[in-house]
C-alpha positions as CSV (number, residue, x, y, z in Angstrom):
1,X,82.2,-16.1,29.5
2,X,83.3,-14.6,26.5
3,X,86.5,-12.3,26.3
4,X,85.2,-8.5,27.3
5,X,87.3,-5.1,28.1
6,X,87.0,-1.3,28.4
7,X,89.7,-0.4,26.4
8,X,89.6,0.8,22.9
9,X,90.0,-1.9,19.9
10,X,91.9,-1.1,16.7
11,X,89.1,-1.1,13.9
12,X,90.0,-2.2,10.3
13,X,91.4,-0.5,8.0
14,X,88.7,-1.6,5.4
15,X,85.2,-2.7,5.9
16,X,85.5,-5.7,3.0
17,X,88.7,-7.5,4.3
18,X,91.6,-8.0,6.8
19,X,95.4,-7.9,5.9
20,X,97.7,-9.8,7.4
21,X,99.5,-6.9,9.1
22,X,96.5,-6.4,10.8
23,X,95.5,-10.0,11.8
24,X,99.1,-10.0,13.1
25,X,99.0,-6.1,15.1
26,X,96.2,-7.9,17.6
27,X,98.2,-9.9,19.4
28,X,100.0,-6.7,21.2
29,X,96.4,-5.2,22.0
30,X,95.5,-5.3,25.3
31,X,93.7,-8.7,26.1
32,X,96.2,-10.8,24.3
33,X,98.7,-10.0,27.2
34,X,99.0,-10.7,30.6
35,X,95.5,-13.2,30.7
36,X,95.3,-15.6,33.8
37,X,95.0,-19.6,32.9
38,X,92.8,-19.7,35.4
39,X,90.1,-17.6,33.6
40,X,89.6,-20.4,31.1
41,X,88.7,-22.8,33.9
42,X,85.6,-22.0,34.4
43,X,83.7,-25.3,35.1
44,X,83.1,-26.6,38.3
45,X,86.0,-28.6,40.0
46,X,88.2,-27.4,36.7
47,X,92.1,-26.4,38.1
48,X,94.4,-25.5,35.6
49,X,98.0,-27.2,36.2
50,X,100.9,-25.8,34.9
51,X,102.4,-29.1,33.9
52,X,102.1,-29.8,29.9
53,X,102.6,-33.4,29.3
54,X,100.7,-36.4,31.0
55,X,102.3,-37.0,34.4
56,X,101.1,-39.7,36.6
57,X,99.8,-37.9,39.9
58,X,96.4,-39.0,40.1
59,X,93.8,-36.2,41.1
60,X,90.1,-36.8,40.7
61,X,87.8,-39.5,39.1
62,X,84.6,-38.6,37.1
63,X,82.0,-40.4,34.8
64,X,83.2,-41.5,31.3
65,X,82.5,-39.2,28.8
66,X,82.4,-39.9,24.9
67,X,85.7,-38.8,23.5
68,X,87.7,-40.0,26.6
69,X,91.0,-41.2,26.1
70,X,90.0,-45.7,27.3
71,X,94.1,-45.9,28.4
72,X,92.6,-43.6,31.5
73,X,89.3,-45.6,32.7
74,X,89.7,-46.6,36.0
75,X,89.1,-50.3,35.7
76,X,88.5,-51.2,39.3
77,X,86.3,-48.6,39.9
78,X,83.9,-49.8,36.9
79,X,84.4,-53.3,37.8
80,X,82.8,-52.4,41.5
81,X,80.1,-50.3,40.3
82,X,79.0,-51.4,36.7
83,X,79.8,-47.6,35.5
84,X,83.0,-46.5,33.4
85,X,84.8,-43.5,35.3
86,X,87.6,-42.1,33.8
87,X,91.1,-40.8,35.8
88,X,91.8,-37.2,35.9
89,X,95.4,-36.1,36.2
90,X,96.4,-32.2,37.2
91,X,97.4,-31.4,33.7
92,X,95.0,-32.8,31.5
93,X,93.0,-30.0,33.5
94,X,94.3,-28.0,30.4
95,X,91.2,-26.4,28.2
96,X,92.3,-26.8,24.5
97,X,91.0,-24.0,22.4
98,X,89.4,-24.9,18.9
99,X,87.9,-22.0,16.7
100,X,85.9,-22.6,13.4
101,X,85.9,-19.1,11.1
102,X,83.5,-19.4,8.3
103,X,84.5,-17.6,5.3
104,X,82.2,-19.0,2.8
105,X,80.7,-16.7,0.2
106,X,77.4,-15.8,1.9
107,X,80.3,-14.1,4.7
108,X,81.6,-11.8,2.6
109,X,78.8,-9.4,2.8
110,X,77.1,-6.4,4.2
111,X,75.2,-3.3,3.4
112,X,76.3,-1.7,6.6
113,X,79.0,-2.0,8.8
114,X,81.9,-4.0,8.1
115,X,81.5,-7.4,6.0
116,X,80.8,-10.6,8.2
117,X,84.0,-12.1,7.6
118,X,85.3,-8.9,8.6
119,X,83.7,-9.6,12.5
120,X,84.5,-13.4,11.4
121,X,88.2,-13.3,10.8
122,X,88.9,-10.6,13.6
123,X,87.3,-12.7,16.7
124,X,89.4,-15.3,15.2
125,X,92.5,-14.0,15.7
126,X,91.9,-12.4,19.2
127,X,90.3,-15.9,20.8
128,X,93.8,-17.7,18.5
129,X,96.4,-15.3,20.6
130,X,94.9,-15.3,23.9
131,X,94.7,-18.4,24.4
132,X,98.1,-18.4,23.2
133,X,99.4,-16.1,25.5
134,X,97.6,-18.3,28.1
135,X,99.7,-21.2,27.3
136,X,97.2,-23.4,26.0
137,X,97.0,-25.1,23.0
138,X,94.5,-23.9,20.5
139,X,93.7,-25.4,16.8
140,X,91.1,-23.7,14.5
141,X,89.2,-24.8,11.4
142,X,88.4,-22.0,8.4
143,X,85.9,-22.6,5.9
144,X,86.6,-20.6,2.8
145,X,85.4,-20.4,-1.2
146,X,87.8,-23.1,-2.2
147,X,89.3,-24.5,0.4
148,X,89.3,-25.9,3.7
149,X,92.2,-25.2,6.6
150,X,92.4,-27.4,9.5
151,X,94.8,-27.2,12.2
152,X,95.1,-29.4,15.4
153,X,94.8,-28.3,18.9
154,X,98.7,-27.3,19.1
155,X,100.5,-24.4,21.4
156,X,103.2,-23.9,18.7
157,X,103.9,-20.9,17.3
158,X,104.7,-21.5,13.8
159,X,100.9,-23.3,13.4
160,X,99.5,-20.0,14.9
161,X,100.9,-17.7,12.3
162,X,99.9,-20.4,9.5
163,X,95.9,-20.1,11.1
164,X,96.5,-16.4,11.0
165,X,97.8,-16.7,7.3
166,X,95.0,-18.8,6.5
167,X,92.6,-16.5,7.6
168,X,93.9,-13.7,5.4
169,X,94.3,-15.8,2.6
170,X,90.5,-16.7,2.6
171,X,90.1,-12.4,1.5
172,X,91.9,-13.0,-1.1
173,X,90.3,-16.2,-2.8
174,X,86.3,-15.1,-2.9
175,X,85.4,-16.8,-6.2
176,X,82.0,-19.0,-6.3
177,X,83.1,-22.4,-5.4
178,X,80.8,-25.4,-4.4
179,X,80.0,-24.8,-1.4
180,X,81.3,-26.7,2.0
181,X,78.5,-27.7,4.4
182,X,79.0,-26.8,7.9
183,X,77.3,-29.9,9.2
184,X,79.5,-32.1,7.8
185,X,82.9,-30.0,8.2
186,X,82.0,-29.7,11.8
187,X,81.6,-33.9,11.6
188,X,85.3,-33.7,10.2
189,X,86.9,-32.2,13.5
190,X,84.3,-33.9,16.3
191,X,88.0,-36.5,16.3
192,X,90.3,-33.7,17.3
193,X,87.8,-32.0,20.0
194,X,88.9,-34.0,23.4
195,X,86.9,-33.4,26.8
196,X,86.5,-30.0,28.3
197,X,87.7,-28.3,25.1
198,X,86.6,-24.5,24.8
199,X,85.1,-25.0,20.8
200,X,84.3,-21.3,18.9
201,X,82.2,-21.4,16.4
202,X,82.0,-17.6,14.0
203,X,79.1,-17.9,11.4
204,X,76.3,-16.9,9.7
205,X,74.5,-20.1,10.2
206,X,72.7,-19.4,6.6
207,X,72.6,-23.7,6.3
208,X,72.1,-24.5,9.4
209,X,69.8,-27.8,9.7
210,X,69.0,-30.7,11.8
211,X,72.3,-32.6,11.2
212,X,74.1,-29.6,12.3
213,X,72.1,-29.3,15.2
214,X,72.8,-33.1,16.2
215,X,76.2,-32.4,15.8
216,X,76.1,-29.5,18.3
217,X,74.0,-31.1,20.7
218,X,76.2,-34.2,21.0
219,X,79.6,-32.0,20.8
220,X,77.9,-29.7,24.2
221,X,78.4,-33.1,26.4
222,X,81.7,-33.3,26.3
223,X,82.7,-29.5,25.0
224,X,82.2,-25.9,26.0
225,X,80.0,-24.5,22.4
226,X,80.4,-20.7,21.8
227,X,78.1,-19.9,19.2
228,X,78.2,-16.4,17.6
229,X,75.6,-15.7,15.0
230,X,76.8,-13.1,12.5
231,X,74.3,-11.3,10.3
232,X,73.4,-8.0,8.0
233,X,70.1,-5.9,8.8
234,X,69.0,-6.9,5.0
235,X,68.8,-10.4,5.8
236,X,66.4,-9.9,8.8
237,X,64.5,-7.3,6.7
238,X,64.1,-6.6,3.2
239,X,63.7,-3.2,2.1
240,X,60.5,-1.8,0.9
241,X,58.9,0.9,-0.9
242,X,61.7,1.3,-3.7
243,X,63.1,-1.5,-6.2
244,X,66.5,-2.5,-5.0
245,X,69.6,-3.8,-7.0
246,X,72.5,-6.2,-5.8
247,X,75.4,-7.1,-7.7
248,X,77.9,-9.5,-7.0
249,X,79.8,-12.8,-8.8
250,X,78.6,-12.4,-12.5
251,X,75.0,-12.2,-11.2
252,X,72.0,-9.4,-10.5
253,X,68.7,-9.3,-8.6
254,X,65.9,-6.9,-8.3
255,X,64.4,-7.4,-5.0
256,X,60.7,-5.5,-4.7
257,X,59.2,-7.7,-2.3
258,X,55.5,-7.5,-1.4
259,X,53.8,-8.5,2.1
260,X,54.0,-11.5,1.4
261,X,57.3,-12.0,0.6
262,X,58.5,-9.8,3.5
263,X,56.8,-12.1,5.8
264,X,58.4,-15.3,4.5
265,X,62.0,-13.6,4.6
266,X,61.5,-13.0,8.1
267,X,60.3,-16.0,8.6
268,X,63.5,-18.0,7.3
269,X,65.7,-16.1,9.1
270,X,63.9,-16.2,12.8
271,X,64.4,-20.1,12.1
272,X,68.3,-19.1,12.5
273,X,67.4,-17.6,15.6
274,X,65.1,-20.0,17.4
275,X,67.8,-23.1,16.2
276,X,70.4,-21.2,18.4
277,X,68.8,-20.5,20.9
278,X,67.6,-23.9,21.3
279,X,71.1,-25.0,21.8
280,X,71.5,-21.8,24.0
281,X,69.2,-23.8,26.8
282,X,71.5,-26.2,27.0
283,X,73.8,-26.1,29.7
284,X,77.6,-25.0,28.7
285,X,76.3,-23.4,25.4
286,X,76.8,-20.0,24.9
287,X,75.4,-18.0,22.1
288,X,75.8,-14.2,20.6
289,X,73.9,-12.3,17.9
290,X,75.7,-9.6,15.9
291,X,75.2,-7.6,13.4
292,X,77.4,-5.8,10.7
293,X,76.4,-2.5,12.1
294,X,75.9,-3.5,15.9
295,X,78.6,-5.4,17.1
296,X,81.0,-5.5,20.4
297,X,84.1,-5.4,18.8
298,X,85.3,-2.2,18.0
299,X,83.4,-0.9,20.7
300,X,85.5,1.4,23.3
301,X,82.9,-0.4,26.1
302,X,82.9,-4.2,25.9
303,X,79.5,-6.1,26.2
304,X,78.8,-8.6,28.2
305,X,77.8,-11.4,24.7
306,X,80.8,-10.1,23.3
307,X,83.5,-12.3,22.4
């Protein structure tokens, strides 16, 4: 279940970009205090233990599952029934965190509300300091014009202001670059997603494509996927009756579509929607549509897609 309260959330100061005061001021707002471990475990037969480190009291035994550490596979148990079952301790019942905030180009648009990287950048940094007020660790990927930040699953402090850096940063630093594929950045941090780990994912999804979806599919076995789609009314519907001009990056273009045209637009971008809900139907996938102008986040009444 995604984060969700009644009271009032600070709203931007600018609808193009976040400071880093501001990326910083949300971890005294409401939600990022006070939050019960225990909300995070919210599979079945999941027990948070307070303990940090490996310990050696056994608790449970389950079914191997790719990205399981081998040192814990109960080697007597496979040996009797042909299967590999891996050991459970009490605190590997720990649910890392890992968030992935695209700030590519296509993000740093709107013609209403506030920009997507705006709604990108400010999920972000709520899901990044509750779950470090919920002592757990929580490590974050951000895809921006000309770089690429990674940062492993960590509970230390000095990392978490670095991601929340990092994510201000990417405002400043909007120049055409090539562009990073999400399909194969995603491939780049499968390696640092272990078992049960709680894995955001902020985006517009504008390259989305089989790969990606094989990536996601095969991640949803072993991880908890929530998938929030973040788009503009113009790219669900051109405009029409009137010629329309965008500028942006050295460049210009007239749009005056036809039927036609109108038809095929909408066409492309449903294929967003139908590729996420496809993933929705699968079991420990969650997924969220919102738009620049219709969103949860600055809402006085939280929703229940919400973050």
């Amino acid at each position: 279940m995604f984060i969700g309260e009644s009271s009032p959330r600070p709203v931007p100061a600018a609808r193009n970009l976040m400071t880093l005061d501001e990326l910083v001021s949300l971890r005294f707002w409401p939600p990022a205090r006070g939050q019960k471990r225990e909300r995070m475990a919210i599979r079945e037969g999941h027990h948070l233990s307070n303990v940090r480190a490996r310990g050696m009291e056994y608790d449970d035994v389950r079914e191997y599952q790719p990205g399981d550490d081998i040192r814990h596979l109960d080697w007597k148990l496979m040996a009797r029934t042909g299967e590999a079952h891996t050991k459970l301790f009490r605190e590997e019942r720990e649910r890392p965190v890992f968030v992935i905030t695209d700030l590519r180009a296509p993000m740093h648009f709107a013609t209403q509300g506030h920009f997507k990287s705006v709604l990108a950048s400010y999920a972000s940094a709520m899901v990044i300091w509750t779950t470090l007020s919920s002592g757990d660790r929580i490590g974050g990927q951000i895809l921006a014009a000309h770089e690429t930040n990674l940062f492993k699953p960590s509970n230390n402090r000095q990392q978490v202001m670095q991601m929340i850096a990092a994510l201000s940063g990417a405002f400043e630093r909007t120049a055409e670059a090539q562009e990073v594929s999400l399909a194969d950045k995603l491939i780049e941090v499968e390696s640092l997603l272990s078992s049960g780990t709680i894995l955001y994912l902020f985006s517009d999804f504008h390259d989305a494509d089989p790969v990606l979806e094989q990536h996601l599919m095969r991640l949803s076995q072993r991880c908890e996927l929530k998938l929030v789609l973040i788009s503009d009314p113009l790219e669900s519907q051109l405009p029409t009756g009137n010629l329309y001009r965008f500028a942006g990056a050295g460049r210009e273009l007239l749009v005056d579509a036809d039927r036609g045209q109108q038809m095929r637009y909408r066409s492309e971008f449903q294929k967003r929607i139908t590729f996420l809900e496809k993933l929705h139907n699968i079991r420990g996938v969650e997924f969220a549509h919102w738009r620049s102008n219709e969103h949860p986040l600055f809402s006085e009444k939280g929703v229940s897609n919400g973050l």
